[in-house]
C-alpha positions in Angstrom: -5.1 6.4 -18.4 -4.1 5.7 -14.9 -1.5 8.5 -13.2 -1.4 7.5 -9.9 0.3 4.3 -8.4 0.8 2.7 -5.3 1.3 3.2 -2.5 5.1 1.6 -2.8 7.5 1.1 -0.1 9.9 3.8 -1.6 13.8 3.0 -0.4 14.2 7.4 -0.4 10.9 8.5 1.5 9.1 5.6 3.1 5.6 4.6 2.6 4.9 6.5 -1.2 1.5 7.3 -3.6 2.8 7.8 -6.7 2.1 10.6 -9.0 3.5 9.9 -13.3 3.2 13.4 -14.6 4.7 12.4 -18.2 2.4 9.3 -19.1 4.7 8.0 -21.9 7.0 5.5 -22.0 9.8 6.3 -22.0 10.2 10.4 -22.3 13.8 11.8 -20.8 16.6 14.4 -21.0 19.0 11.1 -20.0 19.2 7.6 -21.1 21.0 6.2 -18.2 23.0 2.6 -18.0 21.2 2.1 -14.5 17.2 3.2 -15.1 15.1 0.0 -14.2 12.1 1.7 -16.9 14.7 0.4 -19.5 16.2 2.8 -22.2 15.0 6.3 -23.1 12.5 6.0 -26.4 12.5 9.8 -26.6 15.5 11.7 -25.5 14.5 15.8 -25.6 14.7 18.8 -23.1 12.0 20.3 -24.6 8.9 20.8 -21.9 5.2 20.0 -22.9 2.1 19.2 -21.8 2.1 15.8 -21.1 -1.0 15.1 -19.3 -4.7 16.3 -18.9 -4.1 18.2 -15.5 -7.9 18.0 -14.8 -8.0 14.1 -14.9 -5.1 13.3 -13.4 -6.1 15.7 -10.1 -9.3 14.3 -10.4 -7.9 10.8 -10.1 -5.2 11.4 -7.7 -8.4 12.8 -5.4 -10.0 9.8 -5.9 -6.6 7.4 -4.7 -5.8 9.5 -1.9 -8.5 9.2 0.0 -8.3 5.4 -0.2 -4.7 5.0 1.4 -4.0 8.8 3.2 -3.8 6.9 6.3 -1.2 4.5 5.5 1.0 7.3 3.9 4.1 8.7 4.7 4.6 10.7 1.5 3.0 12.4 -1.6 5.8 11.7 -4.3 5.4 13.4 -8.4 7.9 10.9 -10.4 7.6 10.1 -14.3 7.9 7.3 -16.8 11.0 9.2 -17.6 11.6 13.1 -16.5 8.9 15.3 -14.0 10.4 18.6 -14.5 9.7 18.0 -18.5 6.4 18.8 -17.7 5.7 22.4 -17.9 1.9 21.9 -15.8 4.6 20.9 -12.8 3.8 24.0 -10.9 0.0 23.7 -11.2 0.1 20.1 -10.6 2.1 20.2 -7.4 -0.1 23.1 -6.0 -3.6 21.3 -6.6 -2.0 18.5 -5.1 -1.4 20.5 -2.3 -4.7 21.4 -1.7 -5.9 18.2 -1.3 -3.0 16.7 0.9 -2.2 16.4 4.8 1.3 14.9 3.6 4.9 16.1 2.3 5.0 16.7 -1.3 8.0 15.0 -2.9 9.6 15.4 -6.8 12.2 13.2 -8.3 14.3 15.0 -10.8 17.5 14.0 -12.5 18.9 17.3 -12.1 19.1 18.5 -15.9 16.2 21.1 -16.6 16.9 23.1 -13.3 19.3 25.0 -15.3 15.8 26.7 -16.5 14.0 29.3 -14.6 10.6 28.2 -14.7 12.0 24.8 -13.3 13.6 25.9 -10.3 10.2 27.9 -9.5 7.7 24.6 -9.6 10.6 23.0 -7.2 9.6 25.7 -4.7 6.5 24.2 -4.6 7.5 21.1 -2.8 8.5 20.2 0.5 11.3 17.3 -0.4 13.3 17.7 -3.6 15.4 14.6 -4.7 17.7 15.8 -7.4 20.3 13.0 -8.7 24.0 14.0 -9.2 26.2 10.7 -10.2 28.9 12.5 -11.8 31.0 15.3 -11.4 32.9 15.7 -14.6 31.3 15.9 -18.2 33.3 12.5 -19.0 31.4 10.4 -16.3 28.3 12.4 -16.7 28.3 11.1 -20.6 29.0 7.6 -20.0 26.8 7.1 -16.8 23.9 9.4 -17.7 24.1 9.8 -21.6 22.5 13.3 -21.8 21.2 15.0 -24.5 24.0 16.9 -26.9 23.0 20.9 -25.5 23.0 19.3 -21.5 26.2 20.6 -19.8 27.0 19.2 -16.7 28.8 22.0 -14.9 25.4 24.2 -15.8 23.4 21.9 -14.2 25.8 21.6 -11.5 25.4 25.5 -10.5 22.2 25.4 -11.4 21.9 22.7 -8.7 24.2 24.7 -6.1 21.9 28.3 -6.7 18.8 26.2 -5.9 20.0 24.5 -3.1 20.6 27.9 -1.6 17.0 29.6 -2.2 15.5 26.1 -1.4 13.3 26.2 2.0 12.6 22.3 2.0 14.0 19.4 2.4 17.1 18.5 -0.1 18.4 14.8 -0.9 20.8 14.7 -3.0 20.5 11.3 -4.8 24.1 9.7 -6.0 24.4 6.2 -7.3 27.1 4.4 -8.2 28.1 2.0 -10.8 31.4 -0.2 -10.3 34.4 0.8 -12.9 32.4 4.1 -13.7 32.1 6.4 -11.0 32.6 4.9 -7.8 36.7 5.4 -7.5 37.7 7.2 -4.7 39.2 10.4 -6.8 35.3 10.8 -8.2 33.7 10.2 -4.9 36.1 13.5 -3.9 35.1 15.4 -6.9 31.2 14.4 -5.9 31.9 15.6 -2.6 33.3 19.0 -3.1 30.2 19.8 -5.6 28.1 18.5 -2.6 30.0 20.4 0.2 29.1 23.7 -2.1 24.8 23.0 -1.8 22.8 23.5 1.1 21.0 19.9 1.7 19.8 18.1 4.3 21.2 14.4 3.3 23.0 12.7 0.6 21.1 9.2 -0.6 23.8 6.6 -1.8 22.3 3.8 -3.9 23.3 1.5 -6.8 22.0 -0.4 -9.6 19.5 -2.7 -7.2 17.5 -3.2 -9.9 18.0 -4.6 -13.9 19.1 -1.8 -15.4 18.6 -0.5 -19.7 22.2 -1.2 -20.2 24.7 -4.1 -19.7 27.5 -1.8 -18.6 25.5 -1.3 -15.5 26.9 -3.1 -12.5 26.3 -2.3 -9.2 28.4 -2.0 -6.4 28.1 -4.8 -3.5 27.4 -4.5 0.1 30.6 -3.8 1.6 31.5 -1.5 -1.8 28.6 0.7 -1.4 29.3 1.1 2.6 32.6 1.8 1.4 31.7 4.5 -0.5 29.7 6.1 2.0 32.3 5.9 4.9 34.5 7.6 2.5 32.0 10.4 1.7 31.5 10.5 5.5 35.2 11.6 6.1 34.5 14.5 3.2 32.0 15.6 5.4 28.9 14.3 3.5 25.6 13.8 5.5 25.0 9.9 4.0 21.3 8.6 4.6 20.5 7.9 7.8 22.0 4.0 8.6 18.3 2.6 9.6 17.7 3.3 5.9 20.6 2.7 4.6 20.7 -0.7 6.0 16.9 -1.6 4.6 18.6 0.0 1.0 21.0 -2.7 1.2 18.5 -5.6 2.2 20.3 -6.6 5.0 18.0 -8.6 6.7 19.7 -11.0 9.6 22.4 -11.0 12.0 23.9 -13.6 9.3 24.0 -10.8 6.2 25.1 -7.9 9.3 28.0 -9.9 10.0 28.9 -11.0 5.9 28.6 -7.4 5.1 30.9 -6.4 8.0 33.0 -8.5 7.4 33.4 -7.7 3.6 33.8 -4.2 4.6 37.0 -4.6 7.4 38.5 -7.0 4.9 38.7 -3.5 2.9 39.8 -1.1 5.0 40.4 -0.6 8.7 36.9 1.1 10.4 36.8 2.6 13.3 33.5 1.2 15.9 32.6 4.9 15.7 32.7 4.7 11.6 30.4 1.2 12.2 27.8 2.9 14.6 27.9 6.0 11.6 26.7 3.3 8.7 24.8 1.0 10.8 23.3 2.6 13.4 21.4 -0.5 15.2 24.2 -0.8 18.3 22.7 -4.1 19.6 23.3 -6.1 16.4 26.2 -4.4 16.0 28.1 -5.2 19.2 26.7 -8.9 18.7 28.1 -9.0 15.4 31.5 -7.3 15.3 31.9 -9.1 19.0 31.2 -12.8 17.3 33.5 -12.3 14.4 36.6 -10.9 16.6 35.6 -14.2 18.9 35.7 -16.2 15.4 39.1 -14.5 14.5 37.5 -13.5 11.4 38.5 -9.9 12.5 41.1 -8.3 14.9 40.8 -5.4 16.9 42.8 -2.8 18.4 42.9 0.7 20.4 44.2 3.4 19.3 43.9 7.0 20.3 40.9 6.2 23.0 39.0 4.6 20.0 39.0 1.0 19.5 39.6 -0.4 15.5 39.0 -3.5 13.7 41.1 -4.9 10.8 41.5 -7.9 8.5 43.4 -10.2 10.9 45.5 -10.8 7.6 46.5 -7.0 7.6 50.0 -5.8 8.8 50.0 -3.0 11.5 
């Protein structure tokens, strides 16, 4: 059995060796519209031993030492849930003792109601806990938990970790269009996020097939929406270098589509652009070329100059 893959250009952490601690196809507390490993064959939130701890250290020894130079991160994911695992906590320190890298877990969030949970997370350095809905409605239709999962449970489950938590926390959100990306969830996401201690909120979407029809992502200028308005709630968003690889924009060509899209939609501030895109040479080249085109308008306001849909009324 082979536990270790990669490494994989990870859109959350960089360059990533992969650690499967559940070996099974497909074993989850969710069966999510959006997961690209297609739907849940076993749903449970009961923990087991999934894998021979032994041979999978022994292996992961083995891999490391092939690519620890070209790594940026050590990351423990699953063919379904990590934290079902109950060997986590051994796992992740053995790892340790072979490592010179950060020690990252993917978790959807749902078994750190449990003690024992929330103590193998310790172990880490990153955490990336998903939260894509912030009422039990959403949380049924987006996630489809198992019957005993309550979300607001896991959602102060999630808040009391993020407290005692001495690493790194990024918080994982994606959105699917119709389901949870309206701008009255995105405040009710918010003010669950604005109650944890983390480091940075990671906006994504369905990039990727996902198990279920019903899963459609959000486009460019939708999911830089989105963020902008989280921004304004105060969220930390993923840093715009990232962000901007997330969504594949690759050329001045797609910069200036995706801006385009995204004034079309709402009036943004060059201070809100510089916030999502970060790369201020492209940008001024871009934003500068479409005013010049009469694609978009612009204006001052307040010491701050604005651009708008020339269509718009002011």
């Amino acid at each position: 059995m082979n536990y270790i893959f990669g490494p994989v250009p990870s859109r959350r952490l960089g360059r990533s060796l992969g650690v499967d601690v559940i070996g099974e196809k497909k074993i989850c507390t969710l069966d999510c519209l959006y997961c690209e490993l297609g739907k849940t064959t076993k749903r449970t939130v009961k923990r087991g031993h999934f894998v021979p701890v032994d041979e999978l250290i022994e292996e992961f020894s083995k891999e490391y030492e092939k690519f620890r130079d070209s790594l940026d991160v050590v990351t423990i994911t699953a063919s379904g849930e990590p934290t079902l695992n109950i060997d986590l906590k051994e796992i992740a320190l053995e790892i340790k003792k072979i490592i010179h890298h950060p020690l990252a877990v993917l978790t959807n969030s749902t078994l750190i109601t449990e003690p024992e949970v929330r103590e193998a997370l310790h172990e880490f350095e990153i955490v990336v806990p998903s939260l894509d809905a912030a009422d039990e409605k959403t949380f049924r239709a987006i996630n489809r938990p198992s019957e005993s999962i309550s979300l607001q449970q896991v959602v102060d489950s999630l808040i009391l970790f993020s407290k005692e938590f001495e690493g790194k926390l990024y918080i994982e959100v994606l959105l699917l269009k119709g389901i949870n990306d309206s701008e009255d969830h995105l405040n009710l996401l918010a003010d669950i996020i604005n109650s944890c201690d983390y480091d940075k909120v990671q906006l994504n979407t369905a990039f990727r097939p996902g198990a279920y029809r019903e899963a459609v992502k959000l486009n460019d200028a939708e999911l830089l929406n989105a963020a902008m308005h989280l921004k304004k709630r105060g969220i930390v968003v993923e840093p715009v270098e990232n962000f901007v690889k997330t969504l594949d924009i690759s050329s001045e060509i797609d910069l200036k589509k995706t801006l385009l899209q995204l004034i079309n939609m709402r009036p943004c501030s060059y201070g809100d652009l510089r916030k999502l895109f970060g790369m201020q040479d492209k940008l001024d080249i871009a934003v500068e070329q479409l005013v010049a085109e009469n694609s978009v308008r612009s204006f001052e306001e307040k010491g701050e100059t604005f651009y708008v849909s020339p269509f718009m009324k002011l």
